[in-house]
N, CA and C atoms as a LAMMPS dump frame, in Angstrom:
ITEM: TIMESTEP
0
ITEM: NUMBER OF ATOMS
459
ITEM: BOX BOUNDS ff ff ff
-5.0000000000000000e+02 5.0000000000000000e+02
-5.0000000000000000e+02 5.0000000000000000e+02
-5.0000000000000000e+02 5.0000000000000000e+02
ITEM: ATOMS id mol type element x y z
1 1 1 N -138.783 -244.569 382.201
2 1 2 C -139.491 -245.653 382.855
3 1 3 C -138.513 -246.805 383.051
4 2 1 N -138.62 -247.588 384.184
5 2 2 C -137.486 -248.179 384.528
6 2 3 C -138.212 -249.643 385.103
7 3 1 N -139.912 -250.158 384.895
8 3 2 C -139.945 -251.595 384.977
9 3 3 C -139.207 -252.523 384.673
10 4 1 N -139.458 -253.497 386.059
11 4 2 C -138.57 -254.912 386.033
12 4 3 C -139.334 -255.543 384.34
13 5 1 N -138.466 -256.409 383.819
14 5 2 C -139.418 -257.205 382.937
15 5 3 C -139.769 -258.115 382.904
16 6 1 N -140.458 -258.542 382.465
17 6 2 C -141.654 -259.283 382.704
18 6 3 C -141.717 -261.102 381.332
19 7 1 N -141.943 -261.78 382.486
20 7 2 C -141.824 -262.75 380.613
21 7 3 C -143.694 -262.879 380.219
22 8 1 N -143.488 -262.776 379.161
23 8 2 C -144.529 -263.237 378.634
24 8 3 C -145.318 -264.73 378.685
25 9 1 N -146.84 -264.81 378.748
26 9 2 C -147.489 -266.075 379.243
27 9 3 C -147.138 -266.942 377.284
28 10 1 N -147.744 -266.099 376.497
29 10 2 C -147.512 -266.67 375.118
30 10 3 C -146.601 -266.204 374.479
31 11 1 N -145.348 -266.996 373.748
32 11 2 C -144.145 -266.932 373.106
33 11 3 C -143.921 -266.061 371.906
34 12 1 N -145.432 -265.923 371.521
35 12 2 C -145.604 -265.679 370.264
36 12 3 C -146.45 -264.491 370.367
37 13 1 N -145.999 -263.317 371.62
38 13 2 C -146.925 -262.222 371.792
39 13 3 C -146.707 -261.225 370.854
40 14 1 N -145.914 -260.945 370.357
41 14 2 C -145.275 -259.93 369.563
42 14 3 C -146.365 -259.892 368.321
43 15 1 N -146.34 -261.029 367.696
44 15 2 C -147.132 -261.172 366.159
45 15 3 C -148.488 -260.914 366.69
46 16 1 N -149.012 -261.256 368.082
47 16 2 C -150.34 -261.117 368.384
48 16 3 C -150.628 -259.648 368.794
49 17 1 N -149.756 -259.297 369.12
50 17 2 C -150.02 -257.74 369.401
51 17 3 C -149.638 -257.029 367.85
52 18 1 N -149.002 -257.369 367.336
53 18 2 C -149.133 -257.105 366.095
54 18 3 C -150.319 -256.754 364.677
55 19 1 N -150.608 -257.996 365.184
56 19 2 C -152.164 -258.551 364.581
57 19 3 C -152.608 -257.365 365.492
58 20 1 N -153.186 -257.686 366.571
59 20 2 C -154.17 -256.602 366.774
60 20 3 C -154.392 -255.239 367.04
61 21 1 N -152.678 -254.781 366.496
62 21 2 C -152.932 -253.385 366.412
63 21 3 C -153.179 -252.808 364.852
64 22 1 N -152.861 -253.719 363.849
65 22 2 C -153.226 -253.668 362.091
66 22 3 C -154.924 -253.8 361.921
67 23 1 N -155.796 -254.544 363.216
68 23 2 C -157.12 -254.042 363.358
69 23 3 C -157.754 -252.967 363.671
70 24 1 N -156.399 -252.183 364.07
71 24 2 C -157.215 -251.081 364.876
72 24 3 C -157.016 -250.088 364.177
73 25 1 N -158.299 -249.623 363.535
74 25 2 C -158.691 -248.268 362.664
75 25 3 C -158.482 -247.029 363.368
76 26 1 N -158.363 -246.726 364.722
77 26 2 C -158.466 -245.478 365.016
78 26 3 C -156.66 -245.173 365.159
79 27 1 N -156.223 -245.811 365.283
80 27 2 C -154.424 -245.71 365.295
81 27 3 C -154.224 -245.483 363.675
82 28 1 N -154.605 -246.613 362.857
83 28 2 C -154.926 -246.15 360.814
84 28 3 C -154.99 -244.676 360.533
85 29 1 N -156.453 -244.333 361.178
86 29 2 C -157.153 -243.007 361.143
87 29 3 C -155.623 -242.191 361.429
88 30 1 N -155.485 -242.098 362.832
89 30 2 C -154.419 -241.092 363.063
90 30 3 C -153.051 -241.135 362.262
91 31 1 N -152.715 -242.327 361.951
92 31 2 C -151.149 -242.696 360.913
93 31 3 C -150.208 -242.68 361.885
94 32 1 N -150.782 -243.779 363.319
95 32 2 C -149.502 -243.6 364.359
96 32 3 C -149.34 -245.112 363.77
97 33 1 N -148.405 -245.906 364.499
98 33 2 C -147.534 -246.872 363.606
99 33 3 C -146.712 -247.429 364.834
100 34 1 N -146.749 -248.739 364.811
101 34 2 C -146.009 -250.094 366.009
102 34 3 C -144.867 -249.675 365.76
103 35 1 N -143.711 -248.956 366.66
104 35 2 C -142.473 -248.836 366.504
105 35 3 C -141.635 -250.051 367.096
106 36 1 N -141.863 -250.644 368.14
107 36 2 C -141.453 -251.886 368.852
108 36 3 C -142.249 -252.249 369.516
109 37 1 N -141.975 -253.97 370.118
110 37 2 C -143.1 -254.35 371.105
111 37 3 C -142.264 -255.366 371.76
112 38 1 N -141.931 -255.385 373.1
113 38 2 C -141.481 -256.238 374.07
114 38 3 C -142.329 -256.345 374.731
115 39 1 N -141.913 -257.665 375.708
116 39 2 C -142.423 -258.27 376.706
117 39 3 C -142.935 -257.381 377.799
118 40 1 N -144.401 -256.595 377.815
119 40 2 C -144.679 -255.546 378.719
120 40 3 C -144.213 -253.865 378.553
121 41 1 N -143.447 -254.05 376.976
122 41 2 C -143.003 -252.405 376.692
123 41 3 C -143.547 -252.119 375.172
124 42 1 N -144.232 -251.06 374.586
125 42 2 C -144.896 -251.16 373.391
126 42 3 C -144.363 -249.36 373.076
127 43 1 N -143.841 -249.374 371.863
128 43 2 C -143.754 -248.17 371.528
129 43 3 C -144.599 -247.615 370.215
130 44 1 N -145.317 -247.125 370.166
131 44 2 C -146.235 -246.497 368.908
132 44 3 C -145.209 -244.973 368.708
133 45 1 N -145.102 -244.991 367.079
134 45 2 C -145.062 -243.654 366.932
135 45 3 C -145.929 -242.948 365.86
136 46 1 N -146.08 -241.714 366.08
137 46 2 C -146.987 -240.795 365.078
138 46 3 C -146.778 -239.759 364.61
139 47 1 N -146.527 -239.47 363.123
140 47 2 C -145.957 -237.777 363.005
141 47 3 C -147.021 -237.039 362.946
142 48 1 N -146.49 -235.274 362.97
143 48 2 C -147.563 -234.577 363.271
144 48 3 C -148.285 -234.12 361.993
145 49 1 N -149.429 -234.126 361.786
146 49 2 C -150.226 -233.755 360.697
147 49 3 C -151.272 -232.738 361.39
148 50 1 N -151.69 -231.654 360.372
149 50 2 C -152.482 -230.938 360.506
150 50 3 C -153.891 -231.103 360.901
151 51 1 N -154.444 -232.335 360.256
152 51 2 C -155.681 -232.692 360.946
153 51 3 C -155.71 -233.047 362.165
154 52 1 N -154.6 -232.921 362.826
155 52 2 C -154.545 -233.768 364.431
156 52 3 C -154.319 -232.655 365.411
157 53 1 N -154.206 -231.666 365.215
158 53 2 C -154.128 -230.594 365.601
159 53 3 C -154.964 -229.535 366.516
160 54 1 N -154.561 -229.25 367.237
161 54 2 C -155.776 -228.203 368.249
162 54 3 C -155.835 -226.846 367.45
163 55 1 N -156.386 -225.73 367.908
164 55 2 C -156.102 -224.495 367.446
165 55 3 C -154.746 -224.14 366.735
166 56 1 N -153.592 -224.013 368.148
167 56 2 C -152.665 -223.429 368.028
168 56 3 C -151.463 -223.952 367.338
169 57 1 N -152.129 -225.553 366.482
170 57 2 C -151.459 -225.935 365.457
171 57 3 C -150.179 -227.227 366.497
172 58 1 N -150.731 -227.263 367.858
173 58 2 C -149.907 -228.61 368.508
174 58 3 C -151.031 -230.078 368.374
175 59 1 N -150.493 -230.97 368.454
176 59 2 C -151.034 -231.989 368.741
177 59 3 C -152.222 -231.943 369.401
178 60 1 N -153.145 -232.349 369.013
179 60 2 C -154.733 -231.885 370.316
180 60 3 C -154.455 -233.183 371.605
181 61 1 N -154.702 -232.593 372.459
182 61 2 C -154.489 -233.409 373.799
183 61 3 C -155.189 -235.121 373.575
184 62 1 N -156.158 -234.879 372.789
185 62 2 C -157.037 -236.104 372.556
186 62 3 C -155.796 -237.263 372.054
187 63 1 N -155.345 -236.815 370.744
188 63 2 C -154.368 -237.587 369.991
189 63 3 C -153.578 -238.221 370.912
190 64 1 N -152.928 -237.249 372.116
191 64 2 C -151.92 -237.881 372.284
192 64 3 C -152.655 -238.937 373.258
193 65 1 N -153.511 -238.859 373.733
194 65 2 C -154.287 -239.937 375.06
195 65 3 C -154.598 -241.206 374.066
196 66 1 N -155.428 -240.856 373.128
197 66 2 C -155.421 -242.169 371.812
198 66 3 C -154.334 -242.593 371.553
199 67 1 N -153.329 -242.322 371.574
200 67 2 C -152.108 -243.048 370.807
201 67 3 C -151.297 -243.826 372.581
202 68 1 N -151.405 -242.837 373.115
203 68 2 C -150.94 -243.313 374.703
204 68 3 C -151.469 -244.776 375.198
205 69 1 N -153.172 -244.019 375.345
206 69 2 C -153.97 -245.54 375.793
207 69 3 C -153.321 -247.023 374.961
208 70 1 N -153.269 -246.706 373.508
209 70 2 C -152.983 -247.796 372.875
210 70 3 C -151.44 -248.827 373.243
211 71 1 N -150.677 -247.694 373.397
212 71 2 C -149.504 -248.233 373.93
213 71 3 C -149.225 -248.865 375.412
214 72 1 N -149.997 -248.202 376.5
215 72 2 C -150.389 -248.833 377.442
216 72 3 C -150.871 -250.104 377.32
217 73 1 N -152.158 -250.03 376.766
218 73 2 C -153.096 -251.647 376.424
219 73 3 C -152.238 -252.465 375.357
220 74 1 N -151.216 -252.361 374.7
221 74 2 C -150.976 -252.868 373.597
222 74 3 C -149.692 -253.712 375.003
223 75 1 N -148.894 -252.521 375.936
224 75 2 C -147.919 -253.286 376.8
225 75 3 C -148.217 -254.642 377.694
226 76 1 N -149.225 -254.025 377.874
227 76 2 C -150.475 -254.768 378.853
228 76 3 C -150.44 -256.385 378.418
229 77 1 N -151.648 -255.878 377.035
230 77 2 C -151.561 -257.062 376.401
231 77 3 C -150.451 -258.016 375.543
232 78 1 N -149.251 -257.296 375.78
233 78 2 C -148.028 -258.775 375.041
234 78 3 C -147.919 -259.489 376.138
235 79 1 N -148.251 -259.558 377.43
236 79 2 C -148.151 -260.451 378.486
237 79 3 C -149.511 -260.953 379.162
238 80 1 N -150.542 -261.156 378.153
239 80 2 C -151.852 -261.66 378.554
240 80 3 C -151.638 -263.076 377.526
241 81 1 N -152.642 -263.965 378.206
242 81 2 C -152.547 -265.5 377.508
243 81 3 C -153.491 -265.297 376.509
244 82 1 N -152.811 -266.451 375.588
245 82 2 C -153.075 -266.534 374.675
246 82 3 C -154.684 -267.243 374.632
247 83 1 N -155.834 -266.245 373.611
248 83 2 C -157.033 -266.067 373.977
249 83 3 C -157.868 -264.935 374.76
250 84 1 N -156.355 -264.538 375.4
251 84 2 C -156.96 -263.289 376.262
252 84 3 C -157.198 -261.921 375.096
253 85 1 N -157.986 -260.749 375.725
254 85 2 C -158.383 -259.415 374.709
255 85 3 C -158.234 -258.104 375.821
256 86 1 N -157.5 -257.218 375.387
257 86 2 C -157.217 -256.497 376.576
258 86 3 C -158.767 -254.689 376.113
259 87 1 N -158.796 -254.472 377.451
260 87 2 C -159.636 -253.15 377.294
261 87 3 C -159.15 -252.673 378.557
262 88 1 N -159.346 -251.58 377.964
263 88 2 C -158.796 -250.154 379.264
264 88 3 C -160.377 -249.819 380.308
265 89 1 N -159.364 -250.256 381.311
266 89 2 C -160.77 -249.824 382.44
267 89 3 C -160.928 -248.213 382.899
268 90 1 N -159.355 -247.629 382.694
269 90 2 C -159.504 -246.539 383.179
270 90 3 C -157.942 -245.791 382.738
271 91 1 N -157.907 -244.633 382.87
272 91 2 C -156.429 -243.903 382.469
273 91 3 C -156.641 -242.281 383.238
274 92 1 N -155.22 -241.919 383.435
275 92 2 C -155.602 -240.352 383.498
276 92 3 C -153.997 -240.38 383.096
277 93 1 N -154.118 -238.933 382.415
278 93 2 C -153.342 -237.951 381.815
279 93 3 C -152.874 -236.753 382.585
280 94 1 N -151.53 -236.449 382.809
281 94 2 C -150.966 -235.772 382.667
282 94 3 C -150.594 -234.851 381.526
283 95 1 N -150.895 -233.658 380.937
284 95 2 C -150.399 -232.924 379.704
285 95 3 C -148.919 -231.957 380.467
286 96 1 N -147.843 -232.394 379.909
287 96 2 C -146.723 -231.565 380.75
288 96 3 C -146.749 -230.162 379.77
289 97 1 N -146.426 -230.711 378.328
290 97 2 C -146.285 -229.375 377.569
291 97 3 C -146.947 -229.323 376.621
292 98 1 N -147.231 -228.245 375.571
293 98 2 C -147.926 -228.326 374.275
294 98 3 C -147.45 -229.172 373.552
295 99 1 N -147.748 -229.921 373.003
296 99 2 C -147.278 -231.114 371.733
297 99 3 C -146.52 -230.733 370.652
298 100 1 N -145.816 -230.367 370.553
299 100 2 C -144.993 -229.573 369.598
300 100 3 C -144.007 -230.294 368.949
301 101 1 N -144.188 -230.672 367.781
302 101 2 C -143.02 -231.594 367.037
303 101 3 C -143.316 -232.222 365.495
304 102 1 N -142.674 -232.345 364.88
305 102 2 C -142.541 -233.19 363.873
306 102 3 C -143.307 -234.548 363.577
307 103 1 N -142.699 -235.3 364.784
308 103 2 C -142.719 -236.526 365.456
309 103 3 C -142.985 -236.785 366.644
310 104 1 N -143.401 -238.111 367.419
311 104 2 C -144.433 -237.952 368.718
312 104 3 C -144.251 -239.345 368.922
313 105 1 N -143.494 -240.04 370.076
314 105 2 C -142.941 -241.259 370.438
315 105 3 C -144.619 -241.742 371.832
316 106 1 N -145.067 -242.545 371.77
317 106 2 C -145.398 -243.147 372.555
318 106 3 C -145.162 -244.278 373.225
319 107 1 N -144.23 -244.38 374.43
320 107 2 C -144.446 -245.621 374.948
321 107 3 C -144.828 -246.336 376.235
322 108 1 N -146.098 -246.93 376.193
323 108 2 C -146.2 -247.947 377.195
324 108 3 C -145.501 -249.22 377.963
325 109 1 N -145.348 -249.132 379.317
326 109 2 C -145.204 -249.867 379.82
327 109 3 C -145.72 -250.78 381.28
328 110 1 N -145.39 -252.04 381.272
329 110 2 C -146.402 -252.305 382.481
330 110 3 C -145.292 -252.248 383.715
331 111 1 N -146.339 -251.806 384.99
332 111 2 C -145.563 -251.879 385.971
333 111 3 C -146.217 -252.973 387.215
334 112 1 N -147.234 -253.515 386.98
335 112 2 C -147.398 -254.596 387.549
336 112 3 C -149.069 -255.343 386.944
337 113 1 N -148.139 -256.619 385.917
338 113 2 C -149.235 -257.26 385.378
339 113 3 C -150.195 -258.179 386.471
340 114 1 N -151.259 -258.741 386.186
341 114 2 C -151.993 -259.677 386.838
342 114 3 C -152.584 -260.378 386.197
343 115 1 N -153.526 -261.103 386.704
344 115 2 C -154.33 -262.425 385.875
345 115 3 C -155.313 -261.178 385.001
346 116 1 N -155.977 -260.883 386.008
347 116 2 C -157.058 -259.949 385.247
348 116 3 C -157.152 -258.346 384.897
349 117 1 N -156.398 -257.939 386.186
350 117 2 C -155.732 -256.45 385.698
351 117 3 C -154.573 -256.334 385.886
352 118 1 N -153.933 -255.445 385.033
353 118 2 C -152.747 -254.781 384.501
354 118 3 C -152.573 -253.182 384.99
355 119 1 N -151.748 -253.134 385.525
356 119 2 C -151.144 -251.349 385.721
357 119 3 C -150.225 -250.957 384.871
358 120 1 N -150.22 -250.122 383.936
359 120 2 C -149.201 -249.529 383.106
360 120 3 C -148.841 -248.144 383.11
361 121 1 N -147.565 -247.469 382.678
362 121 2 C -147.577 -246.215 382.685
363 121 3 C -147.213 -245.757 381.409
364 122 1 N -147.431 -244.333 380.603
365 122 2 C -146.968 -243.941 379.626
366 122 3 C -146.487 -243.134 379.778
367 123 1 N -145.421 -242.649 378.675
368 123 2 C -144.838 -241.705 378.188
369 123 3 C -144.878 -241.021 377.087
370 124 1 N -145.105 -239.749 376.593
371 124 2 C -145.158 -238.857 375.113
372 124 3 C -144.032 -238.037 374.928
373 125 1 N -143.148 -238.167 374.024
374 125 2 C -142.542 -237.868 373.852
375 125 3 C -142.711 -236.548 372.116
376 126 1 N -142.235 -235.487 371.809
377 126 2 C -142.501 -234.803 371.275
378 126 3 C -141.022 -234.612 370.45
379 127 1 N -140.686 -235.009 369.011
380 127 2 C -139.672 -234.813 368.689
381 127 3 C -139.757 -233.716 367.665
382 128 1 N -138.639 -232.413 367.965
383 128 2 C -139.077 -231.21 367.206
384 128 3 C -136.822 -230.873 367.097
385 129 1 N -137.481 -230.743 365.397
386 129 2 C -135.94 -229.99 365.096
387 129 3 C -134.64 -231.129 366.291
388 130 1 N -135.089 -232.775 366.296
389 130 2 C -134.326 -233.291 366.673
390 130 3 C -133.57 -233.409 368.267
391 131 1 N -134.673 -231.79 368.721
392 131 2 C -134.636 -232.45 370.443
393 131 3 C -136.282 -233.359 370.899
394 132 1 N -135.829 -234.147 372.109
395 132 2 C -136.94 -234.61 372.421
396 132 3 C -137.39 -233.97 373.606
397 133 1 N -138.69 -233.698 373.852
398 133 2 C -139.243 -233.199 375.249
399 133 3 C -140.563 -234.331 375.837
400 134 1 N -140.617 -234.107 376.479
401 134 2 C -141.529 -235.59 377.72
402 134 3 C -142.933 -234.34 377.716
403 135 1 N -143.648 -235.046 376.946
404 135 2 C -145.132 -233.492 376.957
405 135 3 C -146.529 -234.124 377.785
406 136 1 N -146.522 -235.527 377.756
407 136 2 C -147.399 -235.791 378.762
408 136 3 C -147.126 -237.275 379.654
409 137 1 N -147.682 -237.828 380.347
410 137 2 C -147.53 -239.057 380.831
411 137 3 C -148.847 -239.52 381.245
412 138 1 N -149.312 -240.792 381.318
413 138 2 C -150.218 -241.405 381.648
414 138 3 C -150.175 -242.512 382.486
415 139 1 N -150.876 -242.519 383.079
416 139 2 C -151.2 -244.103 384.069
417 139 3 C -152.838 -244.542 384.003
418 140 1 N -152.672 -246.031 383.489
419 140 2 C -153.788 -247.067 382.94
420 140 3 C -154.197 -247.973 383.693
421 141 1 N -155.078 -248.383 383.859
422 141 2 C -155.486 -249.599 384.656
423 141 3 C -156.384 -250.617 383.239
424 142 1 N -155.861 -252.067 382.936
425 142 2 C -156.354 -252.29 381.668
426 142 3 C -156.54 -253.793 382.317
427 143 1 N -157.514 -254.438 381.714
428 143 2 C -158.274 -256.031 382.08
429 143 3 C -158.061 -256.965 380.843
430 144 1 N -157.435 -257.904 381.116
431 144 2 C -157.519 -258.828 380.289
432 144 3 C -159.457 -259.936 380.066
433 145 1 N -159.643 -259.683 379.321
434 145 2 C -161.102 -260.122 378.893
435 145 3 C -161.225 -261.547 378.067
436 146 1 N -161.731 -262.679 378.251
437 146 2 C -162.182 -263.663 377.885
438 146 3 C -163.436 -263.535 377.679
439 147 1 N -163.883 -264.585 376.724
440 147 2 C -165.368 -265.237 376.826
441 147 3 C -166.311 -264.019 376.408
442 148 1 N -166.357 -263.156 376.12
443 148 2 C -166.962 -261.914 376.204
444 148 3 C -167.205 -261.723 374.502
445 149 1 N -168.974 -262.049 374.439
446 149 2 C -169.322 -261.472 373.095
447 149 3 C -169.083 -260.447 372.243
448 150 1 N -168.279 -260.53 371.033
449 150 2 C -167.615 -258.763 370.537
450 150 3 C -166.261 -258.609 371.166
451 151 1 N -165.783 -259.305 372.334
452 151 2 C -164.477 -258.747 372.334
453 151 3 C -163.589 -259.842 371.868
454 152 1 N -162.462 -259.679 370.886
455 152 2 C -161.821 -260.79 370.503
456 152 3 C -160.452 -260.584 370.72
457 153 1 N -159.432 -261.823 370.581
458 153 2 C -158.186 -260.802 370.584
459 153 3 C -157.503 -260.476 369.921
């Protein structure tokens, strides 16, 4: 992925995206984990565990869209103002290969922010025996949300 970058509206996006990914139980649940976070680029990573697993013992397609979406919305949101709360309006997935690895790189990035929506794209990366392979990709459409009862940021 090769987005221009982007500056951030609040200085202090990093700790805020920070903060609100240590809220988020379903990233906990899975044991994926903030690897970096720039201005519009967010990398989550997650190793592979057995409960996360489809049949044939790869990553279940679900996992990797949960850990994806997050990195998308998490890119999204280091360049939303401060007060703003980001939610995903929409995503689709690409699955290139079976999920196969050790380790499992997610990263989001935006490719053209706005006041109220955001376009981002992802990448999954699958690290096995120390090669990496590209196993799915995603593209997000995500809204920065104010004022909105229950959503905070």
């Amino acid at each position: 992925m090769t987005s221009p970058r982007f500056e951030p509206q609040d200085p202090d996006f990093a700790a805020r995206v920070r903060a609100s990914f240590q809220r988020q139980e379903a990233m906990n649940t899975i044991g994926a984990t903030l690897a970096s976070v720039e201005a519009g680029r967010v990398t989550i990573e997650l190793a592979w565990a057995k409960a996360l697993t489809q049949q044939h013992g790869f990553l279940h397609a679900g996992m990797v869209a949960t850990a994806l979406d997050s990195a998308c919305g998490y890119a999204a949101f280091s360049l939303m103002p401060v007060g703003a709360a980001v939610l995903t309006i929409e995503y689709k997935i690409n699955l290139l290969a079976p999920a196969k690895g050790q380790r499992f790189r997610m990263v989001g990035e935006v490719l053209k922010p706005g006041r109220t929506i955001t376009v981002a794209e992802g990448q999954a990366w699958a690290i096995d025996d120390g090669r990496e392979k590209l196993v799915a990709t995603m593209n997000a459409t995500l809204m920065a949300v104010t004022g909105r009862d229950g959503v905070h940021h």
